[in-house]
C-alpha positions as CSV (number, residue, x, y, z in Angstrom):
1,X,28.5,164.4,44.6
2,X,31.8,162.7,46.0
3,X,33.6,164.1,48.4
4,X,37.4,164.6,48.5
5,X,37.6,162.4,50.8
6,X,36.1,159.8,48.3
7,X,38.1,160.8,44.9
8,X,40.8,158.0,45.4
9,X,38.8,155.2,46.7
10,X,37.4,154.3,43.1
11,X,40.9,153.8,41.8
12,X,42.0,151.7,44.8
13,X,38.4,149.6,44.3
14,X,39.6,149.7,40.7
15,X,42.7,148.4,41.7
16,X,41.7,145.7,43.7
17,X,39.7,144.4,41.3
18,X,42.1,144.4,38.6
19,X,44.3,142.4,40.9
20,X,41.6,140.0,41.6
21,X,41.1,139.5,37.7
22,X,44.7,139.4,37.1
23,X,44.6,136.4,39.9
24,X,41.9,134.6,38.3
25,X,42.8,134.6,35.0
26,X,46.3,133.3,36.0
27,X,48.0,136.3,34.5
28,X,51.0,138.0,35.8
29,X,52.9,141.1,35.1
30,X,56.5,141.3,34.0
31,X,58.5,144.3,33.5
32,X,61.4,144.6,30.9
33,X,63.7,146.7,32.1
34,X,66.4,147.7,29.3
35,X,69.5,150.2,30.4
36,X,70.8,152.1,27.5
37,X,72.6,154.8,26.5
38,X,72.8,157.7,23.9
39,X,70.4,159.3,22.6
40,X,68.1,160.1,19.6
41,X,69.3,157.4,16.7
42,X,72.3,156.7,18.3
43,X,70.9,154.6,20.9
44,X,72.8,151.7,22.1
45,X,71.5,148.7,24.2
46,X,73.8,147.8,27.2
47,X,71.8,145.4,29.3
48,X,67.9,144.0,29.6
49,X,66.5,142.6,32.5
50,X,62.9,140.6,32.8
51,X,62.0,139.9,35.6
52,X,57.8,140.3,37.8
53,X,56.6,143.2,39.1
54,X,56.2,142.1,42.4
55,X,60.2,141.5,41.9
56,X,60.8,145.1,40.9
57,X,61.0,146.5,44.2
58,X,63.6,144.1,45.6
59,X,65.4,144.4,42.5
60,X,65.6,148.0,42.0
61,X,68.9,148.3,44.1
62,X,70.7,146.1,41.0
63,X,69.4,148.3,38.4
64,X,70.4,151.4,39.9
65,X,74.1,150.0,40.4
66,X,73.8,148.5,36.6
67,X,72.9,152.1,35.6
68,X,75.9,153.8,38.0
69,X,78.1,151.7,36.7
70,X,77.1,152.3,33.1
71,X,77.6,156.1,34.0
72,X,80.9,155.8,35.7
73,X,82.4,154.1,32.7
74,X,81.6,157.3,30.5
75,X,80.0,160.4,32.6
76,X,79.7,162.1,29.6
77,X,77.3,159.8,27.5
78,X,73.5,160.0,28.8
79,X,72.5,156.4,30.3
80,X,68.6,155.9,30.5
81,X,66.4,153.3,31.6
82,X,63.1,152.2,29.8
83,X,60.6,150.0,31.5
84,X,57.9,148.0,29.6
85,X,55.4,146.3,31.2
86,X,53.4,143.0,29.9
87,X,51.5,140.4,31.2
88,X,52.2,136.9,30.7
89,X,49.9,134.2,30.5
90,X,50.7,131.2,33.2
91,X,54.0,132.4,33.3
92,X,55.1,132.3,29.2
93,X,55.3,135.4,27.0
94,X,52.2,135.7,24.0
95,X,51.7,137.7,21.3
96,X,48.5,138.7,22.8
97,X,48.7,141.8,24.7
98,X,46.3,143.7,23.7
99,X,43.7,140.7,24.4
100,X,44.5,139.9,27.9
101,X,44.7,144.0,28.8
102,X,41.3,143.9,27.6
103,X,40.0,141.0,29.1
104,X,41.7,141.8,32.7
105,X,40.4,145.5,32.5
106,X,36.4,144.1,31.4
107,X,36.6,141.8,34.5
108,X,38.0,145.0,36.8
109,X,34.9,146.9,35.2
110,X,32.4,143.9,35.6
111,X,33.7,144.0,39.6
112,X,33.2,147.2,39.9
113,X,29.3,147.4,38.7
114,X,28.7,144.3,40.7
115,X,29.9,146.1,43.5
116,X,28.0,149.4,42.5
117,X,24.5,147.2,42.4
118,X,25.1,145.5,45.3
119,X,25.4,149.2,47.3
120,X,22.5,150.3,45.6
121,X,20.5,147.7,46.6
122,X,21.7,147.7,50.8
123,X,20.6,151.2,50.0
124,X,17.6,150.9,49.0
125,X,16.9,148.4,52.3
126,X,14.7,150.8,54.2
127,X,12.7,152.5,51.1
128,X,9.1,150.6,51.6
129,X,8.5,151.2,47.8
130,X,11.4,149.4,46.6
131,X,10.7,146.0,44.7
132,X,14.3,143.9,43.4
133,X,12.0,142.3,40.5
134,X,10.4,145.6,39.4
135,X,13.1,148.3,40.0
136,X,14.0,149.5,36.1
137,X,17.1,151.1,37.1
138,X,17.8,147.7,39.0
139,X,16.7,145.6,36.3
140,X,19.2,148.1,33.5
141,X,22.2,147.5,35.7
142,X,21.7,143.3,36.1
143,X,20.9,143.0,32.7
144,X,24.5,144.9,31.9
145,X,25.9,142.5,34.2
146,X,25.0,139.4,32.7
147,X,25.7,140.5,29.5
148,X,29.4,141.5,30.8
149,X,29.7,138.2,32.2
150,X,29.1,136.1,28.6
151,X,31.7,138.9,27.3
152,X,34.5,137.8,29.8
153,X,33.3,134.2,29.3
154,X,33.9,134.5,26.1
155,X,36.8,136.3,26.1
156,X,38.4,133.7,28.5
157,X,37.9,130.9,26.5
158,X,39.1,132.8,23.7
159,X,42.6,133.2,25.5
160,X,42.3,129.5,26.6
161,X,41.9,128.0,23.3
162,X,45.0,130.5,21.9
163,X,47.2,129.7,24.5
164,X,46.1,125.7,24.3
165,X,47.1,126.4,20.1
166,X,50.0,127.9,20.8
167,X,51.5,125.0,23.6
168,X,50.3,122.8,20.5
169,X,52.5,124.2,18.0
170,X,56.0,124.5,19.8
């Protein structure tokens, strides 16, 4: 059993892993940012801003003046901000989303188990009994591994040959 001390640890492994996918795979995040005001159906689009995540932060100060301004010109009339995030692949927008979520996430998973057997195995170190080739829970979790790693292989060169079609057809 974990203790509390342990609860947020898998999310920053998580986390680090995801970033280490998102790095290999050449895939960044963007976030539009779109300021608008009204509400329900009567929604009106005043300004949109793309721009990277890591840019958000240093940014932020011009959105919230974009937004004040937008208020000050009518106090009345709710202004709202919506952010959308995306990745893009080497730097240009695709219609892929859902593919490269998927593909970053099974490569933050596939970190994570390879992590997971390589702590079972420095635990099993001292245990006289325990033998790499002949360990079934061992042998379960390598074997899940492996076929992980065809998956994101797969996958990658799935997104590779898209985005090589799609720099093709423009």
């Amino acid at each position: 059993m974990k203790s509390n001390s342990d609860i947020g640890t898998d999310y920053l492994q998580y986390a680090k892993a995801q970033a280490k996918a998102e790095a290999e795979l050449e895939v960044v995040r963007w976030v539009r940012i779109t300021i608008e005001r009204g509400t329900g159906s009567q929604l009106t689009k005043l300004h949109t801003y793309e721009l990277p995540v890591a840019m958000l932060e240093r940014w932020s100060w011009v959105i919230n003046w974009r937004v004040a301004r937008y208020t000050c010109e009518q106090p009345k009339a709710p202004v709202s901000t919506c952010y959308c995030y995306e990745y893009r692949y080497k730097g240009k927008r695709v219609g892929w989303q859902e593919d490269i979520n998927r593909l970053v996430a099974a490569k933050a998973k596939h970190t994570k188990r390879l992590r997971a057997v390589e702590e079972y195995i420095a635990s099993q170190q001292g245990n006289l009994f325990f033998d790499p080739a002949t360990d079934e829970q061992l042998l379960k979790a390598q074997a899940k591994l492996k076929l992980a790693e065809q998956d994101i292989a797969a996958a990658h060169e799935r997104m590779k040959t898209k985005f090589n079609n799609m720099i093709q057809n423009q």
